[in-house]
SEZA-629949 format. One record per atom (N, C-alpha, C, O): residue in one letter; x, y, z. Coordinates in steps of 0.2 Angstrom, whole numbers, plus 5000, padded with zeros to 4 digits. Layout:
<pts>
AXYZ...
</pts>
This chain:
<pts>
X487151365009X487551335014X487451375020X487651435020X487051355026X487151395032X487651355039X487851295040X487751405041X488251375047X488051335052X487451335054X488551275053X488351215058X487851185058X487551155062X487551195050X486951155048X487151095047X487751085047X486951045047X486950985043X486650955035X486050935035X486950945032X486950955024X486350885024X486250855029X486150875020X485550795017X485950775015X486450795012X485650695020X486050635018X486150625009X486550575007X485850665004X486350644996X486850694997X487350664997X486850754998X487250784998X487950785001X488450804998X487850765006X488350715011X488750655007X489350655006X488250625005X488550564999X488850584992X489250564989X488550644992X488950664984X489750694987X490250684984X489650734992X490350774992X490750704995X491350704993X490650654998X490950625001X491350594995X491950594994X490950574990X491250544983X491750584981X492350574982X491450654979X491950704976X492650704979X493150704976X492450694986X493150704989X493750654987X494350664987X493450604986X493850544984X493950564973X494450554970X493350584971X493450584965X494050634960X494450624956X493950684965X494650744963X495250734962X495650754958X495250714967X496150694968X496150634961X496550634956X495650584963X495650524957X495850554950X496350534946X495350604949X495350634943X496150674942X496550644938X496350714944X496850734944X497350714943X497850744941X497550634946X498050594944X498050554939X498550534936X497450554937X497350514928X497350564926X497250554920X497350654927X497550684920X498150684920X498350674915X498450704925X499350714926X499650644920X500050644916X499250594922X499650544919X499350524913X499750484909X498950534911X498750514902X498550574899X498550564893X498350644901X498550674895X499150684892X499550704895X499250684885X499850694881X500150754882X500750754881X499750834884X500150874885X500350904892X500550954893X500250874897X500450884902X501250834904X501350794900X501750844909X502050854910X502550774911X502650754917X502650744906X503150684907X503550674907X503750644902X504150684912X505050684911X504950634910X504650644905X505050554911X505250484910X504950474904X504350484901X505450424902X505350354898X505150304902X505450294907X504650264900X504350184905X504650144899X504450144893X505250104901X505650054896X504849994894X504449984898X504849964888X504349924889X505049874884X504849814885X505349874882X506049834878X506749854880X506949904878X506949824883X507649864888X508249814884X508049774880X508849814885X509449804885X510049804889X509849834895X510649774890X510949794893X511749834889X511949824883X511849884892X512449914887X513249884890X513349884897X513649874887X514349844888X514749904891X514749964888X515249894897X515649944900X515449984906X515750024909X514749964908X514349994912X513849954917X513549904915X513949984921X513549914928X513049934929X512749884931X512549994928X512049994927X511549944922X511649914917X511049934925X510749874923X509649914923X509249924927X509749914914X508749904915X508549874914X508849844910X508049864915X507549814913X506749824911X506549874913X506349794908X505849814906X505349854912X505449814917X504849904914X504749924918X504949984920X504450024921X505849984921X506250024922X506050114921X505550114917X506250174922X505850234919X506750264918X507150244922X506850294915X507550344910X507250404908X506650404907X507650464908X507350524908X507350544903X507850514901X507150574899X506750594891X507450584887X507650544883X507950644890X508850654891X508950594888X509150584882X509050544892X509650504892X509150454888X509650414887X508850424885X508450384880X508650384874X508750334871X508750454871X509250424865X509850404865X510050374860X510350434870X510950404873X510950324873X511350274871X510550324877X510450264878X510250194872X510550134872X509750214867X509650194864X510250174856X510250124852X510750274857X511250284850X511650214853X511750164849X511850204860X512450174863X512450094860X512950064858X511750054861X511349984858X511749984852X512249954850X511450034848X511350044839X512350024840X512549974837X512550054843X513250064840X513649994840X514049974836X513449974846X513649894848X513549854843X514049814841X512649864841X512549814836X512749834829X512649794824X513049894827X513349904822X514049854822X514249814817X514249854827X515049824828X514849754827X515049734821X514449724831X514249664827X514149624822X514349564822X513749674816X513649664810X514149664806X514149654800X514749694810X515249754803X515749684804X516049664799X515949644808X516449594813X516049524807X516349484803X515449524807X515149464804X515349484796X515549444792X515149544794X515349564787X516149554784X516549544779X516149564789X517149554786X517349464790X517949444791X516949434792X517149354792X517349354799X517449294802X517449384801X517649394809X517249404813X517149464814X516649364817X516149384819X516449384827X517049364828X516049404832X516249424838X516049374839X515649344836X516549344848X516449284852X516449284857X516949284859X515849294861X515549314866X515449224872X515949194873X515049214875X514849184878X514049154876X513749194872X513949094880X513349084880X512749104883X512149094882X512949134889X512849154895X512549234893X511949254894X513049264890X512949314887X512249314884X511749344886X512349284878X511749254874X511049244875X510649264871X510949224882X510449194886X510349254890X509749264892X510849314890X510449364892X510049404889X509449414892X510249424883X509949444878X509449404876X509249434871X509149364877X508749324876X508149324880X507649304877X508149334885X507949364892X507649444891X507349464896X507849464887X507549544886X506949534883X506649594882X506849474880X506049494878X505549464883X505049484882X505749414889X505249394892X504749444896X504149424897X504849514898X504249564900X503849554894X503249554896X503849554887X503549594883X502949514881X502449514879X503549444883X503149374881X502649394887X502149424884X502649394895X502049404900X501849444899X501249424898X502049524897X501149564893X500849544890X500249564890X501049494886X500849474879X500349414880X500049384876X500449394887X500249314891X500549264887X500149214887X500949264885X501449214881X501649164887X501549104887X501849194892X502349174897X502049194904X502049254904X501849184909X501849204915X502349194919X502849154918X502349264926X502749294928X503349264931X503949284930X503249224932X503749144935X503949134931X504449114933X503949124925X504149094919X504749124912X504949114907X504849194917X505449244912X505949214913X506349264914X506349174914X506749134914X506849064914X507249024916X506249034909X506148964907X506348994899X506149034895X506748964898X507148984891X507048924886X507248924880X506748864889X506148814882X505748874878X505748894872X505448894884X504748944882X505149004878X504849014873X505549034880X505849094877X505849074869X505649104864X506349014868X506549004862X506049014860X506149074856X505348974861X504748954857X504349034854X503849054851X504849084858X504349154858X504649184854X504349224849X505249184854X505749214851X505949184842X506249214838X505549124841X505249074835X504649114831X504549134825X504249114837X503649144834X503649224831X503349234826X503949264836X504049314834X504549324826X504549364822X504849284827X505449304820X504849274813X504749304808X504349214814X504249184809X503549204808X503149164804X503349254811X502649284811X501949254813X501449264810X501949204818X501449164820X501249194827X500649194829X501849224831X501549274837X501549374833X501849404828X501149394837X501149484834X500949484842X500449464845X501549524843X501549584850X500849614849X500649624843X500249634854X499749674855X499949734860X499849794858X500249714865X500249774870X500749804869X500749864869X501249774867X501949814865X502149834858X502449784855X501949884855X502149864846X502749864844X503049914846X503149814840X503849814842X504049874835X503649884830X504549894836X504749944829X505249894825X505649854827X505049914820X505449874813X506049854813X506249804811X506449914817X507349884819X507249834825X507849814826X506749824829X506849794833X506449694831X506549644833X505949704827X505849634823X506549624817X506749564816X506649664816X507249634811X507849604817X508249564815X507949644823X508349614827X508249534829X508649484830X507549534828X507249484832X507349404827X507449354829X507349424818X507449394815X508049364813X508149304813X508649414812X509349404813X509549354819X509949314819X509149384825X509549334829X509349264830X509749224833X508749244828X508449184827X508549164821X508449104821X508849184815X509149134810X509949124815X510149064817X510249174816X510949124822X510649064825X510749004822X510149064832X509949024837X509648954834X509748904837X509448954828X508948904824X509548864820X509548804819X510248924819X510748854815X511048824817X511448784814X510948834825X511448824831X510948774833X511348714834X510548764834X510048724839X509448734834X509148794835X509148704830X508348704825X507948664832X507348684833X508048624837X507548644839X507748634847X508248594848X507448684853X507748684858X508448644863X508348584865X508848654863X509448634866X509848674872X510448684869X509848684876X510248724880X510948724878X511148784877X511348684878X511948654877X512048694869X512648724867X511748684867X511948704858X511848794858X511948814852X511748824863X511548904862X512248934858X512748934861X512148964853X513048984848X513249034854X512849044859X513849054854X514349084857X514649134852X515149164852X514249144847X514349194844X513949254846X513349244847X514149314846X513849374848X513049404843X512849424837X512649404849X511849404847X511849494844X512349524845X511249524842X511149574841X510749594847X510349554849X510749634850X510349674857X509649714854X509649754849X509249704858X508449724857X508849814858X509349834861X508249864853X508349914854X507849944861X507349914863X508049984863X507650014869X507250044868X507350104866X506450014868X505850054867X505450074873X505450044878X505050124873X504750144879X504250214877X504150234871X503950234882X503150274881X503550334887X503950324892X503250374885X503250434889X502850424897X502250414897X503250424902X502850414907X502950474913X503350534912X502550444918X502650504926X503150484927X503450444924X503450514934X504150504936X504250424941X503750384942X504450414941X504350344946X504150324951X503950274953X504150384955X503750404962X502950404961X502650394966X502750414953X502250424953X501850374947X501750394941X501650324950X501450294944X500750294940X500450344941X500550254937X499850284933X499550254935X499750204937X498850254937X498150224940X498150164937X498050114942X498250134931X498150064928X498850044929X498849984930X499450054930X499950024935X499849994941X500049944944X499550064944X499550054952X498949984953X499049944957X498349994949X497849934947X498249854947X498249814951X498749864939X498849814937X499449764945X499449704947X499749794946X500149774954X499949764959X500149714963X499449794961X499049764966X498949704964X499249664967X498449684958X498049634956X498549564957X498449514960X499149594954X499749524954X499849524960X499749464961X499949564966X500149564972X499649524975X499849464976X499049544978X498449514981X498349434979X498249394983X498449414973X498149384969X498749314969X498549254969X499249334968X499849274967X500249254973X500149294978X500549204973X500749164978X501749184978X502049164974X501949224983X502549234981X503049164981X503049114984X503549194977X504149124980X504549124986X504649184988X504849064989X505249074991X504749064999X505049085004X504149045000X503949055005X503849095009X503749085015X503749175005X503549215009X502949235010X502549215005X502849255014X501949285016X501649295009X502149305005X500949305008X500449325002X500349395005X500649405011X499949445002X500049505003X499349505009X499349555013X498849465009X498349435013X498649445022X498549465027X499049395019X499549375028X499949445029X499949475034X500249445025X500449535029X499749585032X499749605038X499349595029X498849635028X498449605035X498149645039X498449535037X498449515044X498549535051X498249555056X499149525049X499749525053X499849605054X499849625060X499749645050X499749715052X499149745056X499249795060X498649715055X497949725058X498049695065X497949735069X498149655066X498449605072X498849665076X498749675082X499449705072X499849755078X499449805081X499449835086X499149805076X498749895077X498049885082X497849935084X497749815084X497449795086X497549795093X497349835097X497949735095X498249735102X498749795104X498649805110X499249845101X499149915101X498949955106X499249985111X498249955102X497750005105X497249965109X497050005113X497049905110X496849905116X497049875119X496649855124X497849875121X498149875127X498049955130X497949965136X498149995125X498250045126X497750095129X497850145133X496950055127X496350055130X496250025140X496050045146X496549975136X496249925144X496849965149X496849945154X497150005147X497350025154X497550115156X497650145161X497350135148X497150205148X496750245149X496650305150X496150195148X495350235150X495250225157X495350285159X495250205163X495150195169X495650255171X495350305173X496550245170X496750295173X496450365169X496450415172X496350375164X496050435163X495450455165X495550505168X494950425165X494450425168X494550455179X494250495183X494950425179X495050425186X495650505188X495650545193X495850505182X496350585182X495650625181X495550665186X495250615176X494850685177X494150685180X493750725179X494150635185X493750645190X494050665199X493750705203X494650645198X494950665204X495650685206X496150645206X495750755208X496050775208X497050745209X497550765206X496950715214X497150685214X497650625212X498150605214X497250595207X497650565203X497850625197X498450615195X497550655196X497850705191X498550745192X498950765188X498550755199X499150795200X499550745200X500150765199X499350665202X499850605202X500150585195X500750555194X499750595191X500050565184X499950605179X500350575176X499650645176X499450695171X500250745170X500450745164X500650765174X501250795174X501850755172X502350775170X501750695173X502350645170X502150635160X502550635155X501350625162X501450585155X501250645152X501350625146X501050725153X501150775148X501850785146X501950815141X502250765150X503050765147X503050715143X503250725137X502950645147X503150605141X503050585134X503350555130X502450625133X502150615127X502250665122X501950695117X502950685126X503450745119X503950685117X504250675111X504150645121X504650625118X504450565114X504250515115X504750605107X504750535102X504650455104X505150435108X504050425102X504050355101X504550305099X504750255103X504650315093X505250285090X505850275093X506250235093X505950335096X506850335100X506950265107X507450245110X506350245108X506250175110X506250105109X506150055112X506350125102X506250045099X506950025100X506949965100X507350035100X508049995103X507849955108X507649905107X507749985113X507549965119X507049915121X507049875126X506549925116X505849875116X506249795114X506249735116X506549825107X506749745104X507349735110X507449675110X507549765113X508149745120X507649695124X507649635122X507449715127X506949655131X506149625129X505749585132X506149645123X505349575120X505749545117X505649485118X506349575111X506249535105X506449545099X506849595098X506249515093X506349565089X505749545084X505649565079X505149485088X504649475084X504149535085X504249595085X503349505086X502949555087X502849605092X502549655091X503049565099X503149605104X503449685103X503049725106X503849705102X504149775103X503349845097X503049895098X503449785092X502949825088X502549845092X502549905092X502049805095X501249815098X501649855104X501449915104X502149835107X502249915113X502349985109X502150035111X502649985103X502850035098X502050075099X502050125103X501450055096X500750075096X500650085101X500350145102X500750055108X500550055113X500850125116X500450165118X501350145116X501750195118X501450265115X501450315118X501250235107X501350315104X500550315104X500250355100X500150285108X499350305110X499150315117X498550325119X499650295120X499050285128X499350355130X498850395131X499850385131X499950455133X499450485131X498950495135X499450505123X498850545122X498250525123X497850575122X497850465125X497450425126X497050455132X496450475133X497650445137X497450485145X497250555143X496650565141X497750585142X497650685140X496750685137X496250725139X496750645134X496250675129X495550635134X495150675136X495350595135X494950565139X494850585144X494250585146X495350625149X495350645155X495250695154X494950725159X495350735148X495050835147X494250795147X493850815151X493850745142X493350745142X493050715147X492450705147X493250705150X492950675157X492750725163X492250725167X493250775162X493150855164X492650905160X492550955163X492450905156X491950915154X490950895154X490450915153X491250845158X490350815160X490150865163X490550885167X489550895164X489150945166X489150935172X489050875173X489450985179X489550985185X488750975188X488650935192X488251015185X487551005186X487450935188X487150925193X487750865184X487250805187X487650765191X487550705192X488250785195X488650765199X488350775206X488150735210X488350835205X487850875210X487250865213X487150875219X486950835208X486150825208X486250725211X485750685213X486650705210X486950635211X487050635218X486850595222X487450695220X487650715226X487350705231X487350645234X486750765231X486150785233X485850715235X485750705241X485650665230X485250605232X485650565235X485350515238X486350575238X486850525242X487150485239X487350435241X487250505232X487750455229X488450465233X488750515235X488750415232X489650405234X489950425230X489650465226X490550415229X491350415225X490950345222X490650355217X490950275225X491150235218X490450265212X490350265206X489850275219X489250255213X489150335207X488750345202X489750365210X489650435205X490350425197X490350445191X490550375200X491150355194X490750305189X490750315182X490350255194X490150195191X489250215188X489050175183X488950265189X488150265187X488050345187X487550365187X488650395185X488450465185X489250505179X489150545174X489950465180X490250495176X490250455170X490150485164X490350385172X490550335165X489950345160X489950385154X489450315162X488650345159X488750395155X488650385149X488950475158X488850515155X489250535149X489150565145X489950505150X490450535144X490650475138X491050475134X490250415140X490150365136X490150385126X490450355122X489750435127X489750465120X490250495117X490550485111X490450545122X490950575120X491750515121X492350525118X491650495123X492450445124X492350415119X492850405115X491550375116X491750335110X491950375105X492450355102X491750445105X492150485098X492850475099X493150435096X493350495105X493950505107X494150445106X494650445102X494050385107X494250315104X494350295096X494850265093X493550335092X493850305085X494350365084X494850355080X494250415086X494950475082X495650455085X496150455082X495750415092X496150395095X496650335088X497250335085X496050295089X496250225085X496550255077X496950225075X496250305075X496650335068X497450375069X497950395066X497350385076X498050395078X498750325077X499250315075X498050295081X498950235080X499050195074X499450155074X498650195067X498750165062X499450215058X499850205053X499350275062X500150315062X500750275063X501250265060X500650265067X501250205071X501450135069X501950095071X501250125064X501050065062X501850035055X502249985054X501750115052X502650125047X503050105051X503350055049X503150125058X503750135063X503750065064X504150025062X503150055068X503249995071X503549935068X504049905070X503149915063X503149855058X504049875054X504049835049X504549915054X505149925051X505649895059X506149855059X505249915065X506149895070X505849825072X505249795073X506349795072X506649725074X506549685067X506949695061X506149645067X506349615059X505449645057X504949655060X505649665051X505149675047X504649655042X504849625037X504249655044X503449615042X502949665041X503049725041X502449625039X501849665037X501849695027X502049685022X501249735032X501349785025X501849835023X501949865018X502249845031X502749895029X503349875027X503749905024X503349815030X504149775028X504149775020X504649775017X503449775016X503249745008X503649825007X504249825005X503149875008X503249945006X504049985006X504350015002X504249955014X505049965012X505349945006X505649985002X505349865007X505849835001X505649854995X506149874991X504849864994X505049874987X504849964985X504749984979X504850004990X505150064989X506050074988X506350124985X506350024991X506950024990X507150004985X507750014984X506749974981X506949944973X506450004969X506249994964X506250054972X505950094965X505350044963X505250044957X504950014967X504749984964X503950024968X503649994972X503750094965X503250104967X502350094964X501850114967X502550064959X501750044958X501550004960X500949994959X501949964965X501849904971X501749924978X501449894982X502050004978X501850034984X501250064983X501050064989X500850094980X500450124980X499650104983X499250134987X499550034979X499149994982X499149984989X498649994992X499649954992X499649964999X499550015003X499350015009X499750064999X499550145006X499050155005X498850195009X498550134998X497950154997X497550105003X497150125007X497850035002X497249995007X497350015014X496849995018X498050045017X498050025024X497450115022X496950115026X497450155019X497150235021X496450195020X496050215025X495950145016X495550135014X495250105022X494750125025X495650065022X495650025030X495450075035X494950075037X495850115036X495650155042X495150195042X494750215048X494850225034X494550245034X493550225034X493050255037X493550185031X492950125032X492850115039X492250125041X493350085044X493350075050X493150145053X492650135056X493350175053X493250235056X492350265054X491950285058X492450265047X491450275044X491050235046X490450255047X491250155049X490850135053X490650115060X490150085063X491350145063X491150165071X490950205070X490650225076X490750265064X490350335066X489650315065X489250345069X489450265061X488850245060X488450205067X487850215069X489150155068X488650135074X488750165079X488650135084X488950235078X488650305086X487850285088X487450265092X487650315080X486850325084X486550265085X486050265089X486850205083X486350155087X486750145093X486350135097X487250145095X487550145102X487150185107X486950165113X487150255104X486950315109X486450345107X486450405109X485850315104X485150355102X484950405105X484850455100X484850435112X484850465114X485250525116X485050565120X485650535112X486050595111X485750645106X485350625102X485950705105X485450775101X485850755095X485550775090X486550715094X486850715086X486450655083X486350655077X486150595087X485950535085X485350575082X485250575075X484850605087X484050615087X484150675080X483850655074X484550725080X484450785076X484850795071X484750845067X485450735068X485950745064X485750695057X485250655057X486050725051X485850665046X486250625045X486850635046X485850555044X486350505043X486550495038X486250505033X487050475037X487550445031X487150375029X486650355032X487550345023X487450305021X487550235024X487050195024X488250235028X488250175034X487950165040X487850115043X487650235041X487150235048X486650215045X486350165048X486250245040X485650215037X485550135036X485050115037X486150105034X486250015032X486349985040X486249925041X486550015044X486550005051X485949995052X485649945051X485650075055X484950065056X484450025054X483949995057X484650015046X483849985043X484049885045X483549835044X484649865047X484749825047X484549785054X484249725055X484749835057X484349825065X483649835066X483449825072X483349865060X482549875062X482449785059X482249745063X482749775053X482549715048X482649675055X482149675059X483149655059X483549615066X482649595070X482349545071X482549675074X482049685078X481349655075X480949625079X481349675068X480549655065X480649565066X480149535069X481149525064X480949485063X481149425070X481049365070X481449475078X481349425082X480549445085X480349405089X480149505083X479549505084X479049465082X478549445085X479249445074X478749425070X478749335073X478249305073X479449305076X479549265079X479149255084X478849195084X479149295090X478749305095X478049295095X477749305101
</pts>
């Protein structure tokens, strides 16, 4: 390795992978080897316990601690059960009850593709599953049930079969059912889900149509691109000129550069009151949101680089009689062209920062409105996927504004003397293939 060299374009490609492959690898060791570090239980058979308002369900994660508590507490219940039925006095519950308990195998029917995901409360189909499993025509795959929990599954469907032998809502006994025992695998903490979790929710998430009318994860994923878009080029259309015109002239410099190096201490967000006060509470406050938390720094940074164009060819522009406009229009813009496009894409990965903030004030949409609610249910193997795609997002787009620099600006020393990556090369050879065949044309 020597300094401020530039590496070959494989070797660019291999580290570039690595970078991403590392972390990968270290989250699939954290989470499947056995002797590394699992406090939780991942429920894959859950229950509800009597006296207590907490409520799990399959999915659910309980800490190593409280799992056999949890599990002794079932056993005792359904001790009471049997011991009531053995002396002729069986317990008399509801049916409703019954129907709940009956609902605790539907996660394990959708593993099992018995039932899809919409379907764990179609209780025709439960019966039929709950049939199968007692009469041995269905066998769990994903989930292996344990002995006390098929003998559960038996006992309560000889009850349900002499009440109703074949489907009947109406006929469900009101006699007290036996509770599934609590089964479950060693998992990460809930914060931290496993690769083929995080896999498997994305898949459902992109892939299904929710209920209820709500957006598809597609239309969020729109809809958030749409803020972060208009954003920043509002933020553009009206930042680059006065920046450009701050670091050319002094003048405007001292007029506005002092205001907005202040304002761009004061937090963004402490405005979103105020935004949704006079837009709204649709998309409008959002897109000022981005707008806000990029165009201050947008000037600063543009106008430092604007001050940096070599005094030599101002000079030399001079000297031939150029003007103020023709020194702005054919001597500065010209020259800092390359360097503004860099400050644009690092800019534009600035305001996908903004994007959390924004998409939460006034009513919430998007991909962030998704990632709240269902961070706020603990529900993070659904969040994961989303901050993977919005970082995947930013990052691609940004790999391929770096790419199309050198056809942008060929004539620059990083185009002519730097190695290409893998996107500036699929660029480049794209636009040779472009060129060759309006020649061959001609």
């Amino acid at each position: 390795m020597h300094i401020r060299k530039d590496l070959s374009p494989g070797k660019q490609s291999l580290l570039t992978t690595g970078s991403f492959l590392i972390p990968l690898f270290l989250w699939t060791i954290v989470s499947y080897a056995p002797f590394i570090w699992h406090p939780d239980i991942k429920l894959q058979v859950s229950a509800d316990r009597s006296g207590v308002t907490t409520v799990f369900t399959a999915g659910d994660r309980v800490s190593k601690e409280f799992f056999p508590t949890f599990s002794e507490a079932i056993r005792v219940e359904n001790q009471a059960i049997m011991e009531a039925r053995e002396q002729n006095k069986p317990i008399i519950g509801s049916r409703r009850d019954n129907l709940k308990k009956l609902r605790h195998l539907a996660p394990l029917a959708v593993a099992n593709g018995w039932l899809e995901v919409k379907e764990q409360q179609n209780d025709e189909k439960l019966y039929g599953v709950w049939k199968g499993l007692a009469e041995g025509s269905l066998k769990s795959t994903e989930v292996e049930l344990t002995e006390e929990n098929i003998e559960v599954i038996r006992s309560n469907w000889r009850l349900l079969s002499a009440y109703a032998p074949t489907y009947d809502s109406k006929r469900y006994p009101t006699e007290a059912m036996l509770k599934l025992i609590p089964q479950g695998v060693s998992s990460n903490p809930v914060y931290l889900p496993a690769p083929h979790e995080v896999i498997q929710a994305g898949w459902r998430d992109f892939t299904t149509k929710p209920d209820n009318d709500m957006p598809t994860m597609w239309e969020r994923y729109r809809h958030s691109l749409t803020i972060i878009f208009w954003g920043f080029t509002y933020s553009c259309l009206l930042g680059i000129p006065l920046a450009i015109l701050c670091g050319s002239l002094d003048f405007f410099s001292k007029l506005h550069e002092p205001f907005i190096d202040f304002f761009r201490y004061m937090p963004a967000p402490t405005f979103s009151v105020l935004f949704v006060a006079f837009l709204g509470t649709s998309d409008a406050p959002k897109i000022m949101l981005v707008f806000v938390g990029t165009f201050f720094q947008l000037v600063l940074v543009i106008a430092n680089t604007t001050r940096l164009l070599e005094k030599s060819l101002l000079e030399a522009a001079q000297t031939l009689g150029a003007n103020r406009r023709q020194l702005l229009k054919r001597v500065i813009v010209p020259g800092i062209l390359p360097n503004l496009y860099n400050d644009l894409r690092i800019l534009l990965g600035w305001s996908w920062t903004w994007l959390v903030i924004a998409e939460l004030i006034g009513e919430k949409t998007g991909l962030t409105g998704f990632i709240d609610t269902q961070g706020t249910r603990y529900n993070f193997d659904r969040v994961f996927p989303v901050i993977i795609l919005i970082g995947f997002t930013g990052f691609f787009t940004d790999r391929f504004f770096h790419g199309l620099r050198d056809l942008l600006f060929p004539w620059t020393e990083e185009a002519q003397t730097g190695a290409k990556g893998p996107i500036t090369r699929f660029i480049l050879r794209m636009s040779n293939h472009s060129s060759y065949a309006d020649r061959t044309k001609a």
